[in-house]
N, C-alpha and C positions, 0 to 999 in steps of 0.2 A: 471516352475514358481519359482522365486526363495523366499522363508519364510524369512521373519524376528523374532526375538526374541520378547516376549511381550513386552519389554522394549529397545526399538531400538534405537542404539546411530551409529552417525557422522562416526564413527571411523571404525564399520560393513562392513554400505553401501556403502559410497566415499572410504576407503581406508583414511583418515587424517580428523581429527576432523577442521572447518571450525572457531570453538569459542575457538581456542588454542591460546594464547597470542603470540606466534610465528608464528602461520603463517599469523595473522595479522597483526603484524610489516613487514611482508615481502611475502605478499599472493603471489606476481610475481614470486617469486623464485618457488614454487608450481606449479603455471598457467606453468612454462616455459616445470616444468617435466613433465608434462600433456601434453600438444603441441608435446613433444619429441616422445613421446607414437603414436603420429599418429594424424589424423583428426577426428577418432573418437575412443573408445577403452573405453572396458570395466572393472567396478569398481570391487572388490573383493566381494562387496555387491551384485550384477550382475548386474547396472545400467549401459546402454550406455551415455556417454557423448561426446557431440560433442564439439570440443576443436577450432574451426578457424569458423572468421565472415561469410566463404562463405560459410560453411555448416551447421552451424547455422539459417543461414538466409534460405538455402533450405528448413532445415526440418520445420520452422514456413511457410513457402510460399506452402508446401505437404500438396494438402487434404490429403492422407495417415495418417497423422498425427493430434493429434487432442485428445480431451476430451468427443467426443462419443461413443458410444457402440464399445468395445473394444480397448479404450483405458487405463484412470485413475481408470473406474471402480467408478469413484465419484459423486455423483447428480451434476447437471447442474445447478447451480442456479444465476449464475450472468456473465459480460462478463467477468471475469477471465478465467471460464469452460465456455464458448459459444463458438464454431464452426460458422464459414458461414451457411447458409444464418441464420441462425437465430441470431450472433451477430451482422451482419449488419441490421438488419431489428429491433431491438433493439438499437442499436445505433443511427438510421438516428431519430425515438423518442424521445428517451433523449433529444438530439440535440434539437430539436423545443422549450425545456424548457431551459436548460443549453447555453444561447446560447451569442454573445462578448456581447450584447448591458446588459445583465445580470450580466457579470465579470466585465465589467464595474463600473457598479454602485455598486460594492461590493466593488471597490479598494478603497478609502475614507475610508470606514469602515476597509478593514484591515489594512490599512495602522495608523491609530487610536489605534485599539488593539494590532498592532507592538511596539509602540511608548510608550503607558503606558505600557508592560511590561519590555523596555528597560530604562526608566524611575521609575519602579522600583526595577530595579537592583540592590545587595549589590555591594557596590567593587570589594569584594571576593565572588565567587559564584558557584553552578553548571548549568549549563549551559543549558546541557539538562532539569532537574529537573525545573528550575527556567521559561525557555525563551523557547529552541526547545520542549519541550511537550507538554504546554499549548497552543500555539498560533495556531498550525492546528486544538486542539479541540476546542477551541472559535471560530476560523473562521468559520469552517465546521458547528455546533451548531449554528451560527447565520445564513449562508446563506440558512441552512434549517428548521431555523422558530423555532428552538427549542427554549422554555422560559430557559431563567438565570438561574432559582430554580433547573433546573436537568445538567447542564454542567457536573457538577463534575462525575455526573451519565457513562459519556461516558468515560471518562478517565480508568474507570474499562474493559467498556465493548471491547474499541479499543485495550486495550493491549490483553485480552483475543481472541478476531475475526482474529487479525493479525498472533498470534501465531498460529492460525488456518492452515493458509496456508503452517505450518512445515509439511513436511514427513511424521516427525521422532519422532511425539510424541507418550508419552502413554498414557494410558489408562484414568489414572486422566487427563491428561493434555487435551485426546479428550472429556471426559463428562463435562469439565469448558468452554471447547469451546464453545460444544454445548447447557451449559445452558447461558452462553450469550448471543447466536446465539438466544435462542429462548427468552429472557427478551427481547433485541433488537426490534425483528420483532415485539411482544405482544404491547412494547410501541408505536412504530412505525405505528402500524396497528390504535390503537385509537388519534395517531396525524393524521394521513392521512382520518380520519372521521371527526375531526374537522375541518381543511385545506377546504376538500369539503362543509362544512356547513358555515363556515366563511374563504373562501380565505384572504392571504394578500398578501406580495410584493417579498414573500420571494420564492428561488427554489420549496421548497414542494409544495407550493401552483399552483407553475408552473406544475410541473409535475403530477399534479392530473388533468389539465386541457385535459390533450393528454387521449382523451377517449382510441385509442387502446392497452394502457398499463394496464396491470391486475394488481391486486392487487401482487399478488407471483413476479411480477417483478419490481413494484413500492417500495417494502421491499427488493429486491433484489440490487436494485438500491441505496439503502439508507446505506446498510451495504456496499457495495462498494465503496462509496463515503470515508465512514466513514475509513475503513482498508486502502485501497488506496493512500487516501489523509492525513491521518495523519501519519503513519509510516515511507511515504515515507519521508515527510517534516523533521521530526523528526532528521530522520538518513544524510539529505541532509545538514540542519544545523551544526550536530555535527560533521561529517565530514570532512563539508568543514571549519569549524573552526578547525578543528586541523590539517589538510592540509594548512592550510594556515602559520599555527604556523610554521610547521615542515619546510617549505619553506620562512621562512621570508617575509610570501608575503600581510598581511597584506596591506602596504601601493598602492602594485597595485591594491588589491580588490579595495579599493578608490576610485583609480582613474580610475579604469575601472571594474565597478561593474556587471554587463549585461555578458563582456566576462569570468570573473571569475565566475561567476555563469554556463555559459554554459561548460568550463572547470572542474569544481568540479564534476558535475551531469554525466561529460564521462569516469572524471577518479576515482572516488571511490564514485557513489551517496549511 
């Protein structure tokens, strides 16, 4: 089994730090030395990596594989770490609350708090700071019924839950996590008693209605939404806005916004 150091960095485990301003400018020249190495081959940190879509795709489709006993060694708390049958049987769940006729009638609504904060835009601005960070937390915040008064509240807690899912953190880094992790659930647990006592129109109130969901995966569900859906939005915005820049592509986003969208999300979400 191979030890890492209390203080475990990029550079160890992968063999090349991943937040190096060089290999971001040019991650592909990286991916290709990687590829060259084989279809799968191992880090200097001892990590196997599998470097091509078709073996990739094997080892997620191997029960063999997997975030059960003997595998991550990490509690199982949401379908990130969920395995068969128990992600599927958690899933089809959700589902019954999360469901089009529901996204639906949320799209009005974000498309609203899309619009004032691009309406309150400086001229000159930061982008992420200003537009790509608040608007997954206002969306997510509103379609699960959270009041106005605590928004801000989650903006702490999303940066911290997300960085959750690094490796390669230490030790301060895993006890900020996890006191997050538990303000989170604490708050969470006393919306999800209110929701029951007074439903209204919003997801939470949906999702308390699916009696076979327990509580541990109703707060499971909640931090999921929240890490998931805000991080990814975040990094999908700022991306594809400087992909677009670096590509003068701008004016086709315009005029074909749907396929640049599905484009940005395959090549660098």
């Amino acid at each position: 089994m191979t030890s890492y150091p209390a203080e475990p960095n990029a550079v160890d485990v992968l063999g090349f730090d991943p937040s190096d301003p060089e290999f971001l400018r040019a991650p592909y020249d990286r991916y290709r030395e990687m590829r060259a190495q084989g279809p799968l081959f191992r880090t200097r940190g001892g990590l196997l990596v599998a470097t091509t879509y078709e073996l990739c795709s094997a080892v997620l489709r191997d029960p063999r594989f997997g975030h059960g006993p003997g595998g991550s060694g990490q509690r199982v708390e949401s379908f990130l770490r969920m395995d068969p049958p128990d992600h599927t049987r958690l899933r089809a769940l959700v589902s019954r609350a999360f469901t089009p006729r529901m996204v639906e009638r949320l799209r009005p609504r974000v498309e609203a708090i899309t619009a004032s904060l691009i309406e309150a835009l400086p001229e000159e601005c930061d982008l992420v700071e200003s537009f790509a960070y608040p608007l997954p937390v206002l969306v997510i915040t509103e379609m699960l019924g959270v009041p106005a008064r605590d928004h801000e509240r989650f903006r702490g807690w999303s940066k911290a839950l997300a960085r959750g899912l690094d490796p390669l953190l230490s030790d301060t880094q895993t006890a900020e996590t996890e006191r997050a992790r538990t303000e989170f659930r604490d708050y969470f647990r006393a919306l999800l008693s209110e929701r029951r006592a007074n439903p209204g129109e919003d997801l939470l109130s949906a999702l308390v209605q699916v009696e076979e969901l327990t509580e541990g995966e109703l707060l499971a569900t909640c931090v999921l939404l929240l890490v998931a859906g805000h991080e990814t939005t975040v990094n999908l915005i700022a991306n594809g806005v400087l992909n677009l820049l670096r590509h003068d592509a701008l004016g086709e986003a315009a005029e074909r916004p749907r396929q640049v969208v599905e484009e940005v999300l395959r090549y660098d979400p």
